[in-house]
N, C-alpha and C positions, 0 to 999 in steps of 0.2 A: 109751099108757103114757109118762112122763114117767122119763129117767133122772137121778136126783142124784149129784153127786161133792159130799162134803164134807170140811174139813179141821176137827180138836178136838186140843187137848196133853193129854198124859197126863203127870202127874208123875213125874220119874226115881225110879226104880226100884219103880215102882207095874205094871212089865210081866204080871206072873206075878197079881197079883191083879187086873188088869182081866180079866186071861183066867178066872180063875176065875168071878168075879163074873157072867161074860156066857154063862160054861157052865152055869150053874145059874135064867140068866134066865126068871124067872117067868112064869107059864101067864098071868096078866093082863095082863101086857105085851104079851108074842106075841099077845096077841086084840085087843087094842088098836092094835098098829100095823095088824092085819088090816085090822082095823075101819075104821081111816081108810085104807085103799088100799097102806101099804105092803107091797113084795112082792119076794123076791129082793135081801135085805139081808145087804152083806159090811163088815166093820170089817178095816183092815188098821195095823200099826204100821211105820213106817220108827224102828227104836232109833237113827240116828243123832241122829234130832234130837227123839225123844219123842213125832213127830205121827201122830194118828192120820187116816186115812183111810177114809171110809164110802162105802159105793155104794149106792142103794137106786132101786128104779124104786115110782112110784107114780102114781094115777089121776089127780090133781089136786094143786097147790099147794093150795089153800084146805081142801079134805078136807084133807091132811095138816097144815096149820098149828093144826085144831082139837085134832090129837092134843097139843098142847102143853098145852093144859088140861084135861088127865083128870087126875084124882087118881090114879090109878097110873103114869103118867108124871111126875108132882111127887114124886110118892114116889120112884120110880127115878132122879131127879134126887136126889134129898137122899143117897140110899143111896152113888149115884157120887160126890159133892162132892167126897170127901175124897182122892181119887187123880186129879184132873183139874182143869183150869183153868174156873172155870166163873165166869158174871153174876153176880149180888145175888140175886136171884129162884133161885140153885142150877142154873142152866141150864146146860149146855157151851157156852162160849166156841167158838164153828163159824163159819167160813165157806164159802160155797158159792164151789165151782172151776167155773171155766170150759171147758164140753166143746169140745175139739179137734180131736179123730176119735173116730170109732164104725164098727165094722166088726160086721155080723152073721154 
């Protein structure tokens, strides 16, 4: 199992409805990230500065990277566009963090 830290901006005062949006996150999504190995995925917001932080462990880089071209994840890209910073392509603007320490 591979652990990811990543960082995305969430547009000011777009707090309350990402949290909505990702309460309500659709049944084809969840089987998709399944699908490609994601497992034990947390979003976190620091409101100081609007960034968001994800943690996700998954089986593989390359499995995971194919989840970016499912049509229900282009779709969940378009739907978030409008409350986050995101590529040309509707993607989140992420970078992956550097792991430090890990304690089991």
């Amino acid at each position: 199992m591979i652990c990811k830290g990543f960082k995305m901006k969430l547009y000011e005062g777009m707090e309350e409805e990402y949290t909505r949006r990702h309460n309500m996150l659709w049944q084809e999504m969840r089987e998709s990230i399944h699908k490609h190995g994601g497992r034990n995925y947390s979003i976190y917001l620091d409101r100081d500065t609007m960034t968001l932080f994800g943690y996700i462990e998954i089986e593989s880089e390359e499995e995971w990277a194919k989840q970016a071209d499912e049509p229900i994840n282009r779709k969940w890209w378009d739907f978030m566009a409008d409350i986050m910073e995101t590529n040309p392509d509707k993607s989140p603007v992420s970078a992956d963090l550097v792991s430090v320490f890990h304690l089991d």
